[in-house]
DRENZA-168857 format. One record per atom (N, C-alpha, C, O, CB): residue number from 1; residue in three letters; atom name; y, x, z. Coordinates in steps of 0.05 Angstrom, whole numbers, plus 5000, padded with zeros to 4 digits. Glycine has a CB too. Example, Ala and Ser with C-alpha at 12.3 -4.5 7.8 and 13.67 -1.06 7.14 Angstrom:
// residues 2
1  ALA  N  4886  5264  5156
1  ALA  CA  4910  5246  5156
1  ALA  C  4934  5264  5156
1  ALA  O  4934  5285  5169
1  ALA  CB  4911  5226  5181
2  SER  N  4955  5257  5142
2  SER  CA  4979  5273  5143
2  SER  C  5001  5258  5157
2  SER  O  5023  5268  5161
2  SER  CB  4988  5282  5114
END
This chain:
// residues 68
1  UNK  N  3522  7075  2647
1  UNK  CA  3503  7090  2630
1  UNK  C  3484  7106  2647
1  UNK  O  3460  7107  2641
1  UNK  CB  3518  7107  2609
2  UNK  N  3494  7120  2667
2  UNK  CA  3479  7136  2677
2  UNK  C  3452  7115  2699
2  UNK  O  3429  7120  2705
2  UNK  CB  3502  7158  2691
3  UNK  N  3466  7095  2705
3  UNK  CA  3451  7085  2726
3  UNK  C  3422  7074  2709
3  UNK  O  3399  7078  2718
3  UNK  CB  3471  7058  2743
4  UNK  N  3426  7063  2686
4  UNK  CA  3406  7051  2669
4  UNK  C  3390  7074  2659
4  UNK  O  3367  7069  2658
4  UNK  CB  3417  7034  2646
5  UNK  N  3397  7099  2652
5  UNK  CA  3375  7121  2650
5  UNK  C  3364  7128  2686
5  UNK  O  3345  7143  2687
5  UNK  CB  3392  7155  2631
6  UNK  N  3370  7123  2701
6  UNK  CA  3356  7123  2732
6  UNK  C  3334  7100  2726
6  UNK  O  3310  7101  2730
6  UNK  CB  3381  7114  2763
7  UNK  N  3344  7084  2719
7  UNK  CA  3320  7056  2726
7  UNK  C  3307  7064  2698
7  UNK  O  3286  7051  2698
7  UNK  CB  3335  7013  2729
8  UNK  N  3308  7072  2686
8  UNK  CA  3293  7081  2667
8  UNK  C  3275  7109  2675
8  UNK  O  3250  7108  2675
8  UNK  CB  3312  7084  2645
9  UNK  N  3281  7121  2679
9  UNK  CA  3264  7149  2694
9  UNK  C  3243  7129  2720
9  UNK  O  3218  7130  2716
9  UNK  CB  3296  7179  2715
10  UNK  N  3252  7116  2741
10  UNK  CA  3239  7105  2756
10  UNK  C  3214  7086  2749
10  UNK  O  3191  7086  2759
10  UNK  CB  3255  7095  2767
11  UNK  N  3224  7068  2728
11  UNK  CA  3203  7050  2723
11  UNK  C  3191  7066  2697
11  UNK  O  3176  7050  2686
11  UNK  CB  3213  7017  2720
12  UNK  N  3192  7087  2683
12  UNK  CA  3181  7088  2663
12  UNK  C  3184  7076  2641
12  UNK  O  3173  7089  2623
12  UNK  CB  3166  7086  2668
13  UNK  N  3197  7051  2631
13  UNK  CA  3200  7039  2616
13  UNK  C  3211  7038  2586
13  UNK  O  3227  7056  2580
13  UNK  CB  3205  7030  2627
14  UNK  N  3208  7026  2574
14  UNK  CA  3219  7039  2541
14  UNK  C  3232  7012  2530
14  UNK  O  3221  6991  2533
14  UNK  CB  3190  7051  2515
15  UNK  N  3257  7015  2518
15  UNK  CA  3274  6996  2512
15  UNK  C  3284  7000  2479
15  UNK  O  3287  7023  2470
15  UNK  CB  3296  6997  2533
16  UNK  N  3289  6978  2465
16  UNK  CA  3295  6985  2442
16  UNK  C  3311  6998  2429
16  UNK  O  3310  7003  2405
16  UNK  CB  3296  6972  2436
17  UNK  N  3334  7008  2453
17  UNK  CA  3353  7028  2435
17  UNK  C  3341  7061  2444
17  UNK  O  3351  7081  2434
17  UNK  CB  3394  7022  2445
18  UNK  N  3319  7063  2464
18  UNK  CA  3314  7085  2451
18  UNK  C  3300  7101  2438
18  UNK  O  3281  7092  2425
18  UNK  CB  3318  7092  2458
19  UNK  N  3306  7133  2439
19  UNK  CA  3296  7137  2405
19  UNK  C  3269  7148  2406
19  UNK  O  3257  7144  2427
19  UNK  CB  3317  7160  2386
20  UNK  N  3257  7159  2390
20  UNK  CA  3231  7174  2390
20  UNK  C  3227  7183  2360
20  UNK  O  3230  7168  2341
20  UNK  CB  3205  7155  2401
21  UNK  N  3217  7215  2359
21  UNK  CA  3221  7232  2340
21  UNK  C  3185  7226  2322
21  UNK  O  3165  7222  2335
21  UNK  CB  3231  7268  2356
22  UNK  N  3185  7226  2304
22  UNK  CA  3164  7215  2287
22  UNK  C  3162  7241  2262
22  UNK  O  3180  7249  2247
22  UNK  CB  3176  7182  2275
23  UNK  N  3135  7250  2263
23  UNK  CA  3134  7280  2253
23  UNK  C  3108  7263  2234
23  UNK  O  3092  7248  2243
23  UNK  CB  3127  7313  2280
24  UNK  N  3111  7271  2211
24  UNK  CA  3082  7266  2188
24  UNK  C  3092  7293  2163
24  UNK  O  3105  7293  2142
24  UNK  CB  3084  7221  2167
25  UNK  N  3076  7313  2180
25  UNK  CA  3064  7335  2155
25  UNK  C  3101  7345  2158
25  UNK  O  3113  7351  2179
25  UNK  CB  3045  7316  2113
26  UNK  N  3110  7344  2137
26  UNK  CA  3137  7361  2129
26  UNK  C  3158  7340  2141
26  UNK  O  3177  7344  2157
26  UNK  CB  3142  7366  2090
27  UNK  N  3149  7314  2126
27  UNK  CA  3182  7297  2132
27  UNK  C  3171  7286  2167
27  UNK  O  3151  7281  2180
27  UNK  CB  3190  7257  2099
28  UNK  N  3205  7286  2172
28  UNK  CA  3204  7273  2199
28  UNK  C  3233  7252  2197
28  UNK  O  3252  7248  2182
28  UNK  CB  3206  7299  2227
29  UNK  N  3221  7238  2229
29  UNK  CA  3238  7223  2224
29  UNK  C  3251  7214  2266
29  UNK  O  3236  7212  2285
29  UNK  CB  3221  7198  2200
30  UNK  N  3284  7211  2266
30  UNK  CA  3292  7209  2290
30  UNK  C  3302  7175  2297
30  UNK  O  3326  7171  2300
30  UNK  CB  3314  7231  2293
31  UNK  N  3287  7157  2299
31  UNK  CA  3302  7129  2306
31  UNK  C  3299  7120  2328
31  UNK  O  3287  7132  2346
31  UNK  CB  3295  7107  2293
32  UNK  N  3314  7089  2331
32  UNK  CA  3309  7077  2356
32  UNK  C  3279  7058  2349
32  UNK  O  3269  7055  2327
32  UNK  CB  3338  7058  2366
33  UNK  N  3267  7046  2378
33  UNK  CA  3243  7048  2374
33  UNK  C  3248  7011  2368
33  UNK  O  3227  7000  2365
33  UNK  CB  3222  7065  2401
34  UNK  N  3268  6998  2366
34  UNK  CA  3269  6969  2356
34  UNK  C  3264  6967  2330
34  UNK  O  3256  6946  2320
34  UNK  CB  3294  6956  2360
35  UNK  N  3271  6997  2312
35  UNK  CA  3266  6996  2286
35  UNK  C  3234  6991  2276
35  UNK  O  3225  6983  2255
35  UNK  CB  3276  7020  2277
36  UNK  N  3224  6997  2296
36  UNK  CA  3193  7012  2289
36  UNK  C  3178  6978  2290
36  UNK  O  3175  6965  2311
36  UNK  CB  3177  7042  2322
37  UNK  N  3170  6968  2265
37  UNK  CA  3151  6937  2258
37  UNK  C  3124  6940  2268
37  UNK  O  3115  6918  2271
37  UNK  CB  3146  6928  2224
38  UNK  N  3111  6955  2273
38  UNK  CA  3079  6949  2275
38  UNK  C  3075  6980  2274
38  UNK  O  3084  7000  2262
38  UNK  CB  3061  6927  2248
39  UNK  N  3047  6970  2302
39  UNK  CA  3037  7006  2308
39  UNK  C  3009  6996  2298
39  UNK  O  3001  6973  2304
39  UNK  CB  3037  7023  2350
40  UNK  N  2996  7012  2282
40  UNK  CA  2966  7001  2279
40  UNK  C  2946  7029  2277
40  UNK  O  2947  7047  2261
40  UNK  CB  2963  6979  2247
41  UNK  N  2931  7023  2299
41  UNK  CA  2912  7046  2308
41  UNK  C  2889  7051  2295
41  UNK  O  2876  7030  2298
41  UNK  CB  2903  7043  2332
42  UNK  N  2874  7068  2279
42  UNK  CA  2855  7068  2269
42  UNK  C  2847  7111  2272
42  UNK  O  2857  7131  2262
42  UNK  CB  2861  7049  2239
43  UNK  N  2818  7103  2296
43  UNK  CA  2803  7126  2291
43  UNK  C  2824  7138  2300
43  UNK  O  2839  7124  2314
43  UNK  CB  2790  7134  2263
44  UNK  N  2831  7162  2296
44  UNK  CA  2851  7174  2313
44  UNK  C  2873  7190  2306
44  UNK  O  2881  7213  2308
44  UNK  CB  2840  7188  2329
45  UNK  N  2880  7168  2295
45  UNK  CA  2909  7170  2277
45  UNK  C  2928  7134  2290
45  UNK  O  2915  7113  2294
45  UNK  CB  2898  7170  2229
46  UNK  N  2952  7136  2292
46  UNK  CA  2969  7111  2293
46  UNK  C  2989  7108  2268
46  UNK  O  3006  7122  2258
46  UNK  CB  2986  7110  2320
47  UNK  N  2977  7082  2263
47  UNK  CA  3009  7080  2238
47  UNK  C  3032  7072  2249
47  UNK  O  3032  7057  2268
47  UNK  CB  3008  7055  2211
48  UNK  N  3051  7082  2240
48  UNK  CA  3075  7068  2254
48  UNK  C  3098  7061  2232
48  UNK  O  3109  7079  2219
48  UNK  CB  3088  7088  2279
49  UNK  N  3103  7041  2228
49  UNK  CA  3120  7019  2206
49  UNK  C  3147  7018  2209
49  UNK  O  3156  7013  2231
49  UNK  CB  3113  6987  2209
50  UNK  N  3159  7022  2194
50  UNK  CA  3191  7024  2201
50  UNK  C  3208  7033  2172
50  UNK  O  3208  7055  2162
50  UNK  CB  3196  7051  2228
51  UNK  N  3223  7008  2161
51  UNK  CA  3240  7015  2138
51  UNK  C  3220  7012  2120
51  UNK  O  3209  6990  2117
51  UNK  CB  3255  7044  2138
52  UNK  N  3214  7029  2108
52  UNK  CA  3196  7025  2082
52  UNK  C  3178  7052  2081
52  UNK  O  3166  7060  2061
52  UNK  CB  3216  7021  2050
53  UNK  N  3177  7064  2103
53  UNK  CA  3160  7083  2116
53  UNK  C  3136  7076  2137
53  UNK  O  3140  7061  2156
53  UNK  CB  3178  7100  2129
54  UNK  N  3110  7088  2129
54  UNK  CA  3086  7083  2147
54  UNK  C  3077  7108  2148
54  UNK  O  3056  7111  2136
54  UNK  CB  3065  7063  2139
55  UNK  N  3087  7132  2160
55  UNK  CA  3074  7158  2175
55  UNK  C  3038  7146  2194
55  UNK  O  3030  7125  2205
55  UNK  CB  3105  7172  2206
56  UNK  N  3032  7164  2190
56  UNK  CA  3001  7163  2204
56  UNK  C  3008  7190  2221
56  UNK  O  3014  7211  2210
56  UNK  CB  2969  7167  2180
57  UNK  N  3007  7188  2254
57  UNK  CA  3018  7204  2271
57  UNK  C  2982  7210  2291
57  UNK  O  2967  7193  2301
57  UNK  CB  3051  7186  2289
58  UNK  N  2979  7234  2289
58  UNK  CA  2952  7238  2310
58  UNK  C  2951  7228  2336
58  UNK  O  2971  7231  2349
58  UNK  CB  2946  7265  2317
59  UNK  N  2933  7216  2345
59  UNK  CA  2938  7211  2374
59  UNK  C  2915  7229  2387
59  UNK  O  2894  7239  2380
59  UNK  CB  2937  7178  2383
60  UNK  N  2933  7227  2410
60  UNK  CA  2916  7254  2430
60  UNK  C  2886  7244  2438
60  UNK  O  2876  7221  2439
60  UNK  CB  2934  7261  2467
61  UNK  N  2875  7269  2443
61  UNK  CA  2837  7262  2440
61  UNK  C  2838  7244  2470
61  UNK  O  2831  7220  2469
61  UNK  CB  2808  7300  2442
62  UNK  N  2845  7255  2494
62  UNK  CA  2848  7240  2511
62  UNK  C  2856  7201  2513
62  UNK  O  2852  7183  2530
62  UNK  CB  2863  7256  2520
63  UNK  N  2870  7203  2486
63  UNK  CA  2878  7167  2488
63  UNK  C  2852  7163  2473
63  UNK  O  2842  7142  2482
63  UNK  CB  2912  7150  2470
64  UNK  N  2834  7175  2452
64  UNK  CA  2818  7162  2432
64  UNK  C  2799  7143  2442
64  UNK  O  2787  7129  2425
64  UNK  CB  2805  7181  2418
65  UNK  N  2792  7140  2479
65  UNK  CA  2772  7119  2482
65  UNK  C  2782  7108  2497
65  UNK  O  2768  7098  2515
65  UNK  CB  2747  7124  2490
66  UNK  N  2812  7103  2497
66  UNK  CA  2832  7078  2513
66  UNK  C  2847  7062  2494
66  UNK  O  2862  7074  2478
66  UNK  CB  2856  7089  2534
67  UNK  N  2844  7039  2494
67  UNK  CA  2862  7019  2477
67  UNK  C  2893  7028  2488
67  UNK  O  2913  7018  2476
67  UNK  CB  2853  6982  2484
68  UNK  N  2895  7038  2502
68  UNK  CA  2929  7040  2506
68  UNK  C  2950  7069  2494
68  UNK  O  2975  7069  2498
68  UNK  CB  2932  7041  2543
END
């Protein structure tokens, strides 16, 4: 366990079991990120799909003129 959070810190990388905290207005939400169906970007907000939930999450002004 520990060695795979090392190669994870090293390469940066994101894998489906883990999690990421998802905040829209009051409700939030804590899952793994395999749950999450479709990110869809518009203007500078991201939707993000998961269960029968689609939060619209801000994205930072700095990403707004990078596709990534």
């Amino acid at each position: 366990m520990e060695q795979k959070q090392e190669v994870r810190r090293e390469t940066k990388q994101v894998f489906p079991d883990d999690q990421v905290f998802l905040k829209d207005g009051k409700p939030c939400w804590f899952l793994p990120l395999a749950n999450i169906t479709l990110l869809e970007v518009a203007g500078g907000f991201t939707k993000v799909y998961f269960d029968e939930f689609s939060p619209s999450i801000p994205r930072a002004p700095q990403l707004l003129g990078s596709s990534t």
